[in-house]
N, C-alpha and C positions, 0 to 999 in steps of 0.2 A: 471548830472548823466545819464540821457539818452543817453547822445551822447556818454559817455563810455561804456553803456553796446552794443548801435547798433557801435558801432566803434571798439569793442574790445580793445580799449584803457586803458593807465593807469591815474591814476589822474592828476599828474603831466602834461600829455599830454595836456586833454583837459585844464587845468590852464592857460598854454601857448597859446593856440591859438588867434587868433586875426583876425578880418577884413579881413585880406593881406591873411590867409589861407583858405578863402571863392572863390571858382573858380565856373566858368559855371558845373565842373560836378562834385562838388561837393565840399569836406569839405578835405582841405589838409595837413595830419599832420607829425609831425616832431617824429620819435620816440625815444625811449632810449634804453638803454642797448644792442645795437648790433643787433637791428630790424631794416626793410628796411623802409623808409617813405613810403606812400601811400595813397589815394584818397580814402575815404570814399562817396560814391556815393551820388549823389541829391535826394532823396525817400522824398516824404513827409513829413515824419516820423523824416529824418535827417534834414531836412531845421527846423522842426519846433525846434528840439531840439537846433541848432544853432543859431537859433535867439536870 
């Protein structure tokens, strides 16, 4: 729930993710409906949500 609302992500997004989308700068997602993918940055905040 965190990581979608600091990610501005949709559900379906963070469901998806996995290991493999954990990078040095940060949390890397795949989007939908005709949105660009993008790096959600390493903050604190985002690491603890992704764990």
């Amino acid at each position: 729930m965190a990581l979608t609302y600091i990610g501005w992500l949709r559900g379906i997004e963070v469901i998806t993710l996995s290991d493999a989308n954990s990078t040095a700068e940060g949390v890397r997602t795949n989007r939908r409906k005709g949105r660009r993918n993008n790096v959600v940055r390493g903050y604190p905040r985002t690491q603890k949500a992704a764990q």
